[in-house]
Backbone as a printed PyTorch tensor [residue, N CA C, xyz], in Angstrom:
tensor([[[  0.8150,  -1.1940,   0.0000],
         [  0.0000,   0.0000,   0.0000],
         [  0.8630,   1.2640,   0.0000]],

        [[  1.9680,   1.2700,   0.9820],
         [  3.0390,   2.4790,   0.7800],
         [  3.3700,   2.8260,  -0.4270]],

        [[  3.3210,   1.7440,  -1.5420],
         [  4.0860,   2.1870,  -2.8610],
         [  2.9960,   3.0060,  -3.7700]],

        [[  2.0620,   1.8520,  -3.2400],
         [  0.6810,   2.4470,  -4.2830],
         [  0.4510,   4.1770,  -3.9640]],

        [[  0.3650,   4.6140,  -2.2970],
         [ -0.3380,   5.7890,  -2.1060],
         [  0.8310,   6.9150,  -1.5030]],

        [[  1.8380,   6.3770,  -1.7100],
         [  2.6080,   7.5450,  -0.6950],
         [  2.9640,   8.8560,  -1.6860]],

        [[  2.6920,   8.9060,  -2.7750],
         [  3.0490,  10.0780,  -3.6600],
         [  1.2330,  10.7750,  -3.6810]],

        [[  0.5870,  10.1990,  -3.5230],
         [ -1.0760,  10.9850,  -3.4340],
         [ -0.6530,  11.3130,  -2.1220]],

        [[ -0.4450,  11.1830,  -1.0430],
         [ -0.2920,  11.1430,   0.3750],
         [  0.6440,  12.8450,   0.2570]],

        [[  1.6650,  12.4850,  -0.3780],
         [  2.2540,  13.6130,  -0.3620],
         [  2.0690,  15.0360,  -0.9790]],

        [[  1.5540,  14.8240,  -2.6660],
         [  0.8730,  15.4870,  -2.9180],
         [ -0.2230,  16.4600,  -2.1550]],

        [[ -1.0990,  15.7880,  -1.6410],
         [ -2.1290,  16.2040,  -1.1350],
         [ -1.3440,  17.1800,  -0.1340]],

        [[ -0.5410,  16.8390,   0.7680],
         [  0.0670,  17.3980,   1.7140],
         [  0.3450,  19.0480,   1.0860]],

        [[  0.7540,  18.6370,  -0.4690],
         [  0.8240,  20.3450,  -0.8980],
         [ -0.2110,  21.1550,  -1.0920]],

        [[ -0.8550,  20.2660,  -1.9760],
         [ -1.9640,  21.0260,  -2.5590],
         [ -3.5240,  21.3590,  -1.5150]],

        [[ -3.4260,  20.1160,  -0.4650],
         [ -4.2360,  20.3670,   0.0310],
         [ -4.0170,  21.3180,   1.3440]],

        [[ -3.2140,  20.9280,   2.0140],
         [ -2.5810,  21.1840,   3.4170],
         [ -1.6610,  22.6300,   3.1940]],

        [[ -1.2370,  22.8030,   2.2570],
         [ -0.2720,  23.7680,   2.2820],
         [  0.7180,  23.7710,   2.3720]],

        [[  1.0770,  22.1400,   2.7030],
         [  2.9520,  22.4970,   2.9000],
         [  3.6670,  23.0050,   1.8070]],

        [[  4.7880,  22.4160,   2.5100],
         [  5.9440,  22.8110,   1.1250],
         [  6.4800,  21.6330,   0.4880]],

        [[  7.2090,  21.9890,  -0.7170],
         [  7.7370,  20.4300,  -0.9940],
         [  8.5740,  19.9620,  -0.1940]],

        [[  9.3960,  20.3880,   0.3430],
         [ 10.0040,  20.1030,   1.3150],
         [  9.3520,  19.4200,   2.7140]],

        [[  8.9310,  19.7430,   3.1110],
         [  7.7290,  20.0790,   4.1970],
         [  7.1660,  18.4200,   4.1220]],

        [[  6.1720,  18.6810,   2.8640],
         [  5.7950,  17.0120,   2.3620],
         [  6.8170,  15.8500,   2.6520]],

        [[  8.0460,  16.5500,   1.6330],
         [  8.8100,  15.1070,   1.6350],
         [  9.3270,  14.8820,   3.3610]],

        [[  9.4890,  15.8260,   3.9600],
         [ 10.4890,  14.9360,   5.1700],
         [  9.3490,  14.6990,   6.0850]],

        [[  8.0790,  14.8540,   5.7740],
         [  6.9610,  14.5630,   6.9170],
         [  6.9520,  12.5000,   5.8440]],

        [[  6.7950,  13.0820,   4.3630],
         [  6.9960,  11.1660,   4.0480],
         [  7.7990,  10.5240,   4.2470]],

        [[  8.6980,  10.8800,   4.4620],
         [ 10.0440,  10.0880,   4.7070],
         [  9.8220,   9.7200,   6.4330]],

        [[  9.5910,  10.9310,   7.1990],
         [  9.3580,   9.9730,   8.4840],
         [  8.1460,   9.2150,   8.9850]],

        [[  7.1140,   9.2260,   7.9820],
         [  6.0520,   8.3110,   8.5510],
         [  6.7210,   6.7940,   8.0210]],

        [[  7.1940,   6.6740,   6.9000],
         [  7.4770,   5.3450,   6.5980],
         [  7.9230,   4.1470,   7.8500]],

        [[  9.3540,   4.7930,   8.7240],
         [  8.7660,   3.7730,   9.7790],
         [  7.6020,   3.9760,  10.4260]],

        [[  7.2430,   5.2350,  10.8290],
         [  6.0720,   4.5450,  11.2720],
         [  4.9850,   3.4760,  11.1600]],

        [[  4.5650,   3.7780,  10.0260],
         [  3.5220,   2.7050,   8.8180],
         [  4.4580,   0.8510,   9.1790]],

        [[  5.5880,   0.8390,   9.2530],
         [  5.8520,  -0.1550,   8.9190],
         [  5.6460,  -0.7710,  10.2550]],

        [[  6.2560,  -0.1130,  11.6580],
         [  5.5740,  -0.3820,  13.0420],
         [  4.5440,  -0.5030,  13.0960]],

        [[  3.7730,   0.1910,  12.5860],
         [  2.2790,  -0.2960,  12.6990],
         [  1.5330,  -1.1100,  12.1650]],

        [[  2.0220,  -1.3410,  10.6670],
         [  1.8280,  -2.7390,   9.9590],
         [  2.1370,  -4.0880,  10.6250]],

        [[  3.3770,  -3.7850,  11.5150],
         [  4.3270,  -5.3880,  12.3490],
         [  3.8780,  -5.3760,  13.1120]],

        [[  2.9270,  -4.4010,  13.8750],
         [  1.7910,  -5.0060,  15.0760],
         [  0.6790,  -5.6440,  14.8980]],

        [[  0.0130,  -5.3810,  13.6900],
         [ -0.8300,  -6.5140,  13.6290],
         [ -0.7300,  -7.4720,  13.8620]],

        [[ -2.0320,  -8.2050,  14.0450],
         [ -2.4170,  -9.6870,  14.2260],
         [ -2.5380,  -9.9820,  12.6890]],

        [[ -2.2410, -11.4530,  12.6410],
         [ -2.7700, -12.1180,  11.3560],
         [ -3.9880, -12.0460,  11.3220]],

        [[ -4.2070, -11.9020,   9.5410],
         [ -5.4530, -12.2790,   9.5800],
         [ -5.6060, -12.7470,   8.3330]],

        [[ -6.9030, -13.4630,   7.6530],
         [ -6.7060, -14.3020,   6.8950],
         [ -6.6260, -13.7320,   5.6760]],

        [[ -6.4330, -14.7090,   4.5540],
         [ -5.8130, -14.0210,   3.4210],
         [ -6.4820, -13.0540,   2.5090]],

        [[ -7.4450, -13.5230,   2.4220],
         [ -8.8170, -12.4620,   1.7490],
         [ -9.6540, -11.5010,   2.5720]],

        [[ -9.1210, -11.2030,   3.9180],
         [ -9.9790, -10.7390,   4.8360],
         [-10.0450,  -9.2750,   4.4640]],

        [[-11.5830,  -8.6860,   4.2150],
         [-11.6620,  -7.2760,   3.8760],
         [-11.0250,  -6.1460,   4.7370]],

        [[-11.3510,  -6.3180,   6.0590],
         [-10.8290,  -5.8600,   7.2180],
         [ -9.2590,  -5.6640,   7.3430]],

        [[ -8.6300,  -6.1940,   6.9450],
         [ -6.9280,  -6.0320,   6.7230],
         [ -6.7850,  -4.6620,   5.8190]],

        [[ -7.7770,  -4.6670,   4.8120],
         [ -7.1460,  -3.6390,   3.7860],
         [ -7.2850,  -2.1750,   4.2200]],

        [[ -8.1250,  -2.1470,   5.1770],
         [ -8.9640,  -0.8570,   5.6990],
         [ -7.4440,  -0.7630,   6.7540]],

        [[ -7.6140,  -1.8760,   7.8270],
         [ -6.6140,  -1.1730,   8.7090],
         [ -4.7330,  -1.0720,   8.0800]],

        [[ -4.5670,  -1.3370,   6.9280],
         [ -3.3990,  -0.9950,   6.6420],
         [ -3.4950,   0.3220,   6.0700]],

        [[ -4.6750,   0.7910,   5.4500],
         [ -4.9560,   1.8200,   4.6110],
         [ -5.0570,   3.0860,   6.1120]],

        [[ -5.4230,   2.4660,   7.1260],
         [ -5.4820,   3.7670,   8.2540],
         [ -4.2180,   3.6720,   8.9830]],

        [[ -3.5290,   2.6320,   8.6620],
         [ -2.1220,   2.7570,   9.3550],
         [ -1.4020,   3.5710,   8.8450]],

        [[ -1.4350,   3.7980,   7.2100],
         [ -0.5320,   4.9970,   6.5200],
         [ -1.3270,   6.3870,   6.9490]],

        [[ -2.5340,   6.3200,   7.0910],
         [ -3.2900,   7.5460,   7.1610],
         [ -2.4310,   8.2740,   8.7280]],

        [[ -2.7290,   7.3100,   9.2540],
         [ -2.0830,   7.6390,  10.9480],
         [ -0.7310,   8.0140,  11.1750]],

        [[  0.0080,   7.2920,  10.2840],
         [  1.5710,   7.0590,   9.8550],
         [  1.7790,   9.0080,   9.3570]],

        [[  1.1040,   9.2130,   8.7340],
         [  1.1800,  10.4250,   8.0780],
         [  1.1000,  11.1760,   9.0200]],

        [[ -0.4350,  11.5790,   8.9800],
         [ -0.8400,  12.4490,  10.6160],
         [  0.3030,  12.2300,  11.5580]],

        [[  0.8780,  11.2590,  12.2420],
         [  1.4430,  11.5600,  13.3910],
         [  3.0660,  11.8930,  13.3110]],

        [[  3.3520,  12.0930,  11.9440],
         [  4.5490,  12.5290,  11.7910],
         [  4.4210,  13.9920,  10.7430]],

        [[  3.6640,  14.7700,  10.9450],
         [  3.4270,  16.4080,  10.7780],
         [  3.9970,  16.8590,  11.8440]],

        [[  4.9770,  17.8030,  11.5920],
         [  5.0770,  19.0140,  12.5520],
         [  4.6390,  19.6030,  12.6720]],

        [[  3.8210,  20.1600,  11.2080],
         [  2.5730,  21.2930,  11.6480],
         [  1.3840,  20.9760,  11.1820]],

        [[  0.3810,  20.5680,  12.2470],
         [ -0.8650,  19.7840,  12.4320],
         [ -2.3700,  20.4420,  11.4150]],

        [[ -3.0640,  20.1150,  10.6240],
         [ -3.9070,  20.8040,  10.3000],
         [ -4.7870,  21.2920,  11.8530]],

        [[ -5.8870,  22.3090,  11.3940],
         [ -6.8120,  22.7780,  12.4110],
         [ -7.8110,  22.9330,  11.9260]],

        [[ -8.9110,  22.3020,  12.8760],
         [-10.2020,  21.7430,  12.0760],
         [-11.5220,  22.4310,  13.2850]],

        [[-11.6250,  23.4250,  12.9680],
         [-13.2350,  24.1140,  13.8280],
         [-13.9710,  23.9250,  13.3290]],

        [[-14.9240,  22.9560,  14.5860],
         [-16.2270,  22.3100,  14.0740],
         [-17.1420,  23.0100,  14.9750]],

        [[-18.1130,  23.7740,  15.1160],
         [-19.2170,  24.1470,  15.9160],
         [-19.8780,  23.8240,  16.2600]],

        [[-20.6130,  22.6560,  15.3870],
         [-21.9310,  21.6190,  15.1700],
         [-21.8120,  20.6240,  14.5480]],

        [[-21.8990,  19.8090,  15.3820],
         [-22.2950,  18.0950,  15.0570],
         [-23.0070,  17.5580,  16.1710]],

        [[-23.8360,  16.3020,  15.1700],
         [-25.1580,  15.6390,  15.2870],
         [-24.9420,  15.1070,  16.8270]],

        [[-23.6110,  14.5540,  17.0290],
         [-23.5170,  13.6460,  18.4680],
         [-23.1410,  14.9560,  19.6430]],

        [[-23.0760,  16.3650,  19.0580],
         [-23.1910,  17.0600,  20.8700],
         [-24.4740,  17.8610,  20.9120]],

        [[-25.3930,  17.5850,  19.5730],
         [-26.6680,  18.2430,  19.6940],
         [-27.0520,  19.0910,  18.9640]],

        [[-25.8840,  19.2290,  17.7530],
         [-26.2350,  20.4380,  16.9100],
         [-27.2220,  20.0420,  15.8460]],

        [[-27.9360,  20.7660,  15.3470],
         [-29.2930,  20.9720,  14.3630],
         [-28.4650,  20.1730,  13.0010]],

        [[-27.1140,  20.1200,  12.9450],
         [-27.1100,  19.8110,  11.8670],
         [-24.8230,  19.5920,  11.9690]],

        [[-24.6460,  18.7840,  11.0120],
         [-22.7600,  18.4650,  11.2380],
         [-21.8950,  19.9900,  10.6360]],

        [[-21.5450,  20.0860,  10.7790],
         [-20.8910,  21.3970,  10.0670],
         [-19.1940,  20.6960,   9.3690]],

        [[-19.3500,  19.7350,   9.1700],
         [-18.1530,  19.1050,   8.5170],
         [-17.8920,  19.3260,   7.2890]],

        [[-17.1280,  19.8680,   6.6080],
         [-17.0420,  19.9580,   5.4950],
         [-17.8110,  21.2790,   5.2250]],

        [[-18.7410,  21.7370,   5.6510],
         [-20.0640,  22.8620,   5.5700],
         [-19.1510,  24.0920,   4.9630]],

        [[-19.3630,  25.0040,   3.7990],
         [-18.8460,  26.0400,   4.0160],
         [-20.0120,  27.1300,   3.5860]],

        [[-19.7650,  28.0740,   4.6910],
         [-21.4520,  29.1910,   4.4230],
         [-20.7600,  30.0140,   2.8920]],

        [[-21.9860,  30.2180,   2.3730],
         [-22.1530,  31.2720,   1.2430],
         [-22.2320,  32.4490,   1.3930]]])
């Protein structure tokens, strides 16, 4: 999965996040061990199991995230589970 997504992974990091190229590459370069620690903790599981693909796919996600130095910031006001009328995720007013 690292080979398949780590250049979208990084990308995004520019275009979406703002870094720099720089910025991107040494935040990819240090999740890789991470991802791979977190891949070698798993448990087996069987060979076709759907469930494997998801948690390797959130191990790079996590792998990523936790090796940013500079964290996105995400203000949410309203969502459904503290009572708000409606999620404000993603929401942007007009």
């Amino acid at each position: 999965m690292w080979l398949l997504y780590k250049q979208s992974f990084r990308d995004n990091l520019v275009s979406v996040l703002g870094f720099s190229d720089t910025e991107a590459d040494e935040t990819i370069k240090s999740a890789k061990p991470r991802y791979k620690k977190i891949i070698g903790e798993l448990p087996e599981f069987e060979k076709e199991d759907r469930f494997k693909i998801n948690i390797v796919n959130c191990a790079m996600f996590s792998a990523v995230i936790l090796s940013m130095k500079k964290k996105p910031t995400v203000v949410r006001k309203y969502t459904l589970a503290s009572g708000g009328q409606y999620c404000d995720c993603g929401y942007k007013k007009k």
